[in-house]
Structure formats: C-alpha cells, structure tokens
N, C-alpha and C positions, 0 to 999 in steps of 0.2 A: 504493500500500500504506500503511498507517496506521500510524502511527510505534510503536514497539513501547519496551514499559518497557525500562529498562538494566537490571532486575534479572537480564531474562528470560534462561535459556543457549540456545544454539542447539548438542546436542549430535549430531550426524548421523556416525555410527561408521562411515563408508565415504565413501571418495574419489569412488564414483559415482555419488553423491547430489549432488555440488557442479556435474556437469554437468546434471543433472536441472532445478532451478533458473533456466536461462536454457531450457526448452523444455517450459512446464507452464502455458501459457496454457489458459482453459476448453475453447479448441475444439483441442486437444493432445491426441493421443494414442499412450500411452506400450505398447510391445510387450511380450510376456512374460508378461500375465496368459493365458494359454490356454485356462486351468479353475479357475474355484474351490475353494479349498481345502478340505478333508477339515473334520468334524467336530472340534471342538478335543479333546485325547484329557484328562485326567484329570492330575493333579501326582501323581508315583508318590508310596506312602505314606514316610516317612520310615523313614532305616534305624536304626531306636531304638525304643525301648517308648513307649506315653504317659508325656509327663511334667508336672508342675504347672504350666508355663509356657503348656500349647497353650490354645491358644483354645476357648472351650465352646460348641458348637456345638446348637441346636435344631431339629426339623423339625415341622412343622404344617401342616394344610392348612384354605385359610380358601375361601370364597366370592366370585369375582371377579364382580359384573355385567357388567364392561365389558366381560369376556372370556367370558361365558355361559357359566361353567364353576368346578370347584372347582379348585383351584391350591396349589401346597406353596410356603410362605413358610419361609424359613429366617434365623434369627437367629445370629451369630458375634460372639461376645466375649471381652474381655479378663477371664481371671479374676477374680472378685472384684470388677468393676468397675460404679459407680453408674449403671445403666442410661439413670437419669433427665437425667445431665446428660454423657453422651456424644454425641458429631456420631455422626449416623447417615450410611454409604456405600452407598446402594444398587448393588448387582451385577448385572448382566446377564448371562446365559449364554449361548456360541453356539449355534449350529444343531445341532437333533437333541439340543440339551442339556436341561440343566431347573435349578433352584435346588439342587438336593442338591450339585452341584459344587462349590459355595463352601464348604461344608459336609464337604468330604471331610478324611481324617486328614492329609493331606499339603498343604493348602490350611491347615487349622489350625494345624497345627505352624509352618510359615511365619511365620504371623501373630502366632503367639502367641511365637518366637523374635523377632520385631521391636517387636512394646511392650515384651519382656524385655528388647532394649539400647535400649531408653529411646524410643523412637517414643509421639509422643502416643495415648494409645489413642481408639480410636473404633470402631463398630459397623459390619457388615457385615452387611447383610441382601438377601436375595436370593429372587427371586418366578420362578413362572416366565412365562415371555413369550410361548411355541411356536416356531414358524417363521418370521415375517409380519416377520421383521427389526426386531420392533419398532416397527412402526408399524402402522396400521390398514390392512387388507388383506383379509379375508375378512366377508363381512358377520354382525354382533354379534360379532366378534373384533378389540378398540382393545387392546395391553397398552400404548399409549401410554396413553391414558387411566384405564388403571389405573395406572401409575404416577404421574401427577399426580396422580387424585383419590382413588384408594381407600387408596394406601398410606400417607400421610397418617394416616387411621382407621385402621390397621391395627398402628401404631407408639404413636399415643396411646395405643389401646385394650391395650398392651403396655406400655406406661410407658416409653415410648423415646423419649427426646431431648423428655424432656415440662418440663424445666426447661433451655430451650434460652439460649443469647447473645442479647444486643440487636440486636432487628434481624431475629431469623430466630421464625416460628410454630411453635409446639408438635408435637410431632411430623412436622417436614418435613425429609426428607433434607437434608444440608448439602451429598455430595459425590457424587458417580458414578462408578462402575469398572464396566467389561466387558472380556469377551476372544472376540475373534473378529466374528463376526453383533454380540456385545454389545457391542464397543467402538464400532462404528457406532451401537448404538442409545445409545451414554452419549453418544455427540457430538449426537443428535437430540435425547436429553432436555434436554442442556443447553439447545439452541435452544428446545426449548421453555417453558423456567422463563426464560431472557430475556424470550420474549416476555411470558412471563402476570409479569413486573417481580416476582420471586422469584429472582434468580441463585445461581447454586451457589455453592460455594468453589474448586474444583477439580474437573477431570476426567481420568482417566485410563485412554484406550484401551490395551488388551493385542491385538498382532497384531490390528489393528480389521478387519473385511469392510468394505474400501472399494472400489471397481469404476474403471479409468479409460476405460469405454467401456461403451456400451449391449449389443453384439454380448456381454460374458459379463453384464455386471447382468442382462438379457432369463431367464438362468437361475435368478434367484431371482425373490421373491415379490413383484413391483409390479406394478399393473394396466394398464402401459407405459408407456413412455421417459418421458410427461410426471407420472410418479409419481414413478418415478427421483429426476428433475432436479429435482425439488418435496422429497425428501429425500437427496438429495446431500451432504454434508459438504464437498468439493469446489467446490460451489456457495454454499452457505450460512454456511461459515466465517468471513466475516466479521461474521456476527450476534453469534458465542461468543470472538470475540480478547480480551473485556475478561477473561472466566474463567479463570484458572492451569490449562494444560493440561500434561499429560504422555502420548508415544505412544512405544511399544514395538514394535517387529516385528525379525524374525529376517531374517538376511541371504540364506536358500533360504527363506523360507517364499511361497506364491504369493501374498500381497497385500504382498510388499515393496517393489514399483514402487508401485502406487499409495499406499500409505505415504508412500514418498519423496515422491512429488508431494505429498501432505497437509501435510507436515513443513517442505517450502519453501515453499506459499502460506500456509499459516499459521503458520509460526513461534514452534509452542509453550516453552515454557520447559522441556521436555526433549521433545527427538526423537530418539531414541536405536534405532539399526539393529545391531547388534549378531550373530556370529556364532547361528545356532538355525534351527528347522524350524519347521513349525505343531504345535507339540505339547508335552504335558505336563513332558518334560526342558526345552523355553525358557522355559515360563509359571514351572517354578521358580525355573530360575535370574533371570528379572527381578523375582517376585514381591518380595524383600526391598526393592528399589528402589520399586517402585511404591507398599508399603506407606508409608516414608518419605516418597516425594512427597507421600501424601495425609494422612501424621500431621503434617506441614510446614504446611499447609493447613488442618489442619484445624478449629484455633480463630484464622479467618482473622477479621477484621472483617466482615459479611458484604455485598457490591456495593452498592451504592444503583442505581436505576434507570436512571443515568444511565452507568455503567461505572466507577464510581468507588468506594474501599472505604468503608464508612463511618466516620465519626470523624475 
C-alpha cells in the first residue's frame, strides 16, 4: 500500500469496519450486498420559506453529442457570487435520477446554509448522465465523454470558472461530487482527469454504487465482468490516492459493505459510515459535511502530473 499523507483522517464510524480491513483482498468477497439499492430519493425541502442565503439555482437544457441527445444542465450558486472566478463541482446523479436533483429547494438551502457559515463558495453544476453508471455502455451513449469534453464548452460558454487559479484551464471542473450510481461515476471521473494529466482537487462520493462481486454488479449496466473490472473503483483506486477524497455511506444503506471495503483499500481522508439509509433524510444530514470537505478543497493548488500539489 502506498504511504498515505499524515494530513489524511481515516474517519470509519463503526467498529465493523476495523474487521473488514484484514479481509478485503481483490479476490475477497464480502456478504450482504443481496440487491442493489433503490433509486436515491430526493433531500426533503426545508422546513422554512426561501431565504436570501439559499443557493440560486438554474435549469437549461443544452445538446450532448457524446450522448446523442439533448440533456438538462443545471447551475447552483452562491448568491451574488463572481461566477467567473468560482471552482466549479461537477455533480452526478444516481440511477433513475437526472440533474434537477442538485437543483432541488432542499439540496439549495443546504448549500446555501454552508457558504453562509463561511465555507468557501464554489459552483455546482450538474448534467444528466442516464443509467450507463457513467461510463460508456450503450452505443452513441459516452456521458463519460461528455463530461471530459463537452462540459468544459458548456461552463466557458456560461462564464464559469473562466478566470480560473494557476494551473487549472478555463472552464474545467476543479472538483467532483455524486450520490449513489454518481458517487461511482465521480471516482471514475477522477481516474479519468489522472489519466488525461488534469487532476481534480477533490472528490467526494455520497453512498457511492460500489459492487463487491460480479453475481449483483451483473444487475447493472456493463457489457460483462470484464467491463466491471475495467471500471471498478475497487480495482482502480490506486490510480486517484494522490486526489483528496471524501466517502459517505449510511450504516443500513445496501452498498455499506462494499463502502467499507472502498474506505480500507483506499484510505480516503474522510471515510465516514455513519448511522442512515439510502435516502434523502442521510444525503441531508451529511450534505453540510461534504459541502465543507469540498469548500476545504477547493482553492487547493491544483496536482501536477506527477501527484504532487503545485507550488
């Protein structure tokens, strides 16, 4: 295992995670997942009226090539805030979801409560992806490829994050957040901005769909085991250690096992297991934290290509 910074916390909120750890070798497999989880439900709206603090939320729907189809792009900001020189957080939405989720009154108010006690702000934008987990899967359907190449021009063409820090290109996401199906595909993304020597600043899965066996992955969308194992987070983890990660999952929700196992090979700087379900009541209650993690983050120096910050 590859020596990990001392800044990093290793925070795993349950005791029997610490046995998980000596019995999470690749070819390990952990009981429990039986069925994949439910569709991720919605952050209930807030028990309050709009108030000046919530975040302003946009919906638009733009033209994806990658994904041969037209797509609802949503923008999420900090009141009043210079569009031009904000880090932009691309979102992922689970399964069965779309981009409006990030965009809901109760996903706002969140956000907009946490720039309010002083989290650095930054933009949250979110596309939709379908079903394909995020990666390329049905033929003329890449939403990986739209998010490397399209969203890019899609953020420019909006004046987003167009007077970026040294180091990072005009309009290019800084950070990554998903929940669910999306928290797999922000660990995918990140591998992939490693590879193409563009690394993020931070990544942060919410209850990520991670699989610790073929027998339920086989239920979602890959073209078989040897697609899987080609986008495995499980497998690939060690590409994205240099990137400040944070993962969340609920202590009943059904990808809590394979969480756990994610949280011990890769030793993110928050791994936090936490009482919650797969659902709308836990995505609130961690959202404030995940916000922080990525406002921590967010005007980070940005990697060099070698895993190193810049400066």
């Amino acid at each position: 295992m590859p020596a990990r910074p001392t800044r990093r916390q290793f925070l795993v909120g349950s005791a029997g995670a610490l046995g998980v750890a000596g019995a999470v070798g690749l070819g390990g497999v952990l009981v429990g997942q039986d069925d994949p989880a439910p569709p991720p439900q919605r952050i209930p709206d807030p028990p309050r009226r709009a108030a000046p603090t919530d975040a302003v939320g946009t919906l638009e729907w733009v033209d994806s090539v990658a994904r041969g189809r037209r797509v609802r792009l949503v923008t999420v900001l900090p009141p009043g805030a210079d569009r031009a020189r904000l880090p932009v957080c691309v979102a992922l939405h689970g399964l069965k979801g779309n981009a409006q989720w990030w965009n809901e009154a109760g996903n706002r108010s969140l956000l907009g409560d946490a720039w309010a006690r002083g989290v650095p702000p930054f933009a949250v934008v979110g596309v939709d992806g379908g079903d394909n987990y995020w990666h390329p899967y049905a033929s003329g359907d890449d939403p990986l490829a739209m998010l490397l190449d399209e969203m890019p021009v899609w953020l420019r063409e909006r004046g987003l994050a167009t007077a970026p820090a040294a180091g990072d290109l005009p309009g290019e996401p800084a950070m990554v957040t998903g929940v669910s199906m999306g928290g797999a595909g922000a660990l995918l993304y990140t591998r992939e901005r490693m590879r193409r020597r563009r690394p993020l600043r931070a990544v942060a899965a919410i209850s990520p769909g991670l699989f610790t066996d073929w027998r339920v992955a086989s239920r979602r969308p890959f073209t078989g085991r040897a697609d899987w194992e080609a986008n495995d987070p499980m497998r690939f983890f060690p590409e994205i250690i240099p990137v400040p990660a944070g993962i969340w999952c609920g202590d009943r929700d059904p990808f809590v096992d394979a969480t756990r196992r994610y949280i011990a090979l890769a030793r993110p700087e928050v791994g936090a297991i936490s009482p919650g379900r797969h659902d709308g009541v836990y995505y609130a209650k961690v959202m404030p934290d995940v916000a922080g993690f990525l406002g921590r983050h967010s005007r980070d120096e940005p990697l060099r290509s070698g895993g190193r910050r810049a400066g």
